[in-house]
C-alpha angles and dihedrals in degrees: 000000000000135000103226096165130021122211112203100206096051082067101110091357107147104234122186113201132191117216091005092151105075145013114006090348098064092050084055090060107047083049095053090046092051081057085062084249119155098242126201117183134184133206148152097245135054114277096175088123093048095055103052087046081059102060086036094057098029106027086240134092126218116215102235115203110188105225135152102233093217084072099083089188099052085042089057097042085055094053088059103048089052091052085049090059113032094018149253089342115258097193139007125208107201090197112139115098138148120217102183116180114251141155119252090239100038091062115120116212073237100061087039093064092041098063085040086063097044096031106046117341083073106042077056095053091041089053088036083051090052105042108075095054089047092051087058089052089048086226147069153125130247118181123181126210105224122157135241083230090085092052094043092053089231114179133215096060109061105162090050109053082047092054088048093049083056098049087054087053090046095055087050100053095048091045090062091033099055101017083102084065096054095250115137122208117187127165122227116209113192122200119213102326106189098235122169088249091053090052094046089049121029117354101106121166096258094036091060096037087057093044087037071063108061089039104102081201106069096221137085121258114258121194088245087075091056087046095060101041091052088052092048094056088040089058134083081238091085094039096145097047122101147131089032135129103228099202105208104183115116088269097300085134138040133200141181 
C-alpha cells in the first residue's frame, strides 16, 4: 500500500481495531502504523506473522489480542488492555464484520443471533468499552464499518444488511448523544472492495462487469481507498463531521 495523505495528529494517536488482522483490517492497521499511530487489533485467529511483518515493513509493531469479538467480555477486556498499553484510546475502527451468504427461510433464530453478534451487538460493546475514557479526553473518534449493501436492498444476505442498517442508526443516536463531549461517530459504507476473500468467493467476471456497470467511476474498489477515507474520519481533519454515513463505492449510491 501507498500514503497518499499524512495526517499530523494521528502520530502517537492510540487506535483499537476489530478484525485488523486480515482483509480490509489488516490494511487499517498497516495505514494507522505508517501515521506513526500506536495500533491494537483483535481478531479470532491467530495474526503473530503478521505482526512481526508489520514492524519489519513500517518500523512499528501492533499489539494483536486474539479475541472473538461475540464475547463481549473478552472484547472489552481487550479494549482495556490496549488503552493500558498504548493509552486512553484516541479512535476506534469497528471493522470486523461476516456476510455470509443465507436464504431468508432457511435462517435459524440461531444463526440470527449469531450475525447480530458479529454485525452490530458488538460494534455496540466495543463503542460502549471506548467511550468513557474519550469522554475524559474530551475528544475522540469513533468510525463504524456498514455497508452500501443495506442502501442498495440486496438480497441473499438478509441478517446482514439488517445488521448494517442498525449499525447506521446506532452511529446516529451516540453521536447526539456524546457530541457534547467532543466525540465524534461516523459510519463508513464500502462499496465492492476487491479483497482476496471476495476474489476467492464471489468476483466472478460477470458479477464485476454488471456491478463495473452501476459504478458511476469506471474502476474497481482497493483497499487503499478504504485506507484513506478511514484516516481521514479518524483525523482532526474532519473535526465537524459526525453522525454521518460516508459511501465509498465508486458512486453506486447517492445520498443527500
Amino acid at each position: 500500500m501507498s500514503k497518499t495523505a499524512t495526517f499530523h495528529d494521528l502520530a502517537g494517536a492510540s487506535v483499537f481495531i476489530t478484525g485488523g488482522g486480515s482483509g480490509i483490517g489488516a490494511s487499517l492497521t498497516e495505514g494507522f502504523l505508517r501515521q506513526g499511530a500506536k495500533v491494537a487489533f483483535v481478531g479470532r485467529s491467530d495474526a503473530s506473522g503478521f505482526v512481526d511483518q508489520m514492524e519489519r515493513d513500517t518500523g512499528q509493531r501492533p499489539l494483536f489480542i486474539q479475541c472473538d469479538i461475540t464475547d463481549t467480555a473478552a472484547l472489552q477486556a481487550a479494549i482495556a488492555q490496549s488503552a493500558q498499553a498504548n493509552g486512553t484510546i484516541d479512535v476506534l475502527v469497528n471493522n470486523a464484520a461476516n456476510d455470509q451468504r443465507h436464504e431468508t427461510l432457511e435462517v435459524t433464530e440461531e444463526f440470527w443471533d449469531w450475525m447480530q453478534a458479529i454485525n452490530l451487538k458488538a460494534y455496540f460493546f466495543a463503542c460502549q468499552a471506548v467511550l468513557p475514557g474519550m469522554k475524559a479526553a474530551g475528544t475522540g473518534s469513533i468510525i463504524n464499518f456498514s455497508s452500501i449493501s443495506y442502501m442498495m436492498g440486496n438480497a441473499g444476505y438478509p441478517a446482514y444488511v439488517s445488521a448494517n442498517a442498525g449499525i447506521t442508526g446506532m452511529t446516529r443516536g451516540l453521536a447526539r448523544e456524546f457530541g457534547p463531549d467532543g466525540i465524534r461517530v461516523n459510519a463508513l459504507a464500502p462499496g465492492w472492495v476487491l479483497t482476496d476473500k471476495q476474489l476467492e468467493k464471489w468476483a466472478t467476471p460477470e458479477a464485476l462487469s454488471a456491478h463495473l456497470e452501476r459504478q458511476c467511476l469506471k474502476d474497481h474498489l482497493k483497499p487503499q481507498d478504504i485506507i484513506d477515507a478511514v484516516l481521514f474520519l479518524a483525523s482532526g481533519t474532519s473535526r465537524m463531521m459526525t453522525g454521518q454515513t460516508m459511501a465509498v463505492d465508486g458512486g453506486v449510491v447517492v445520498s443527500g
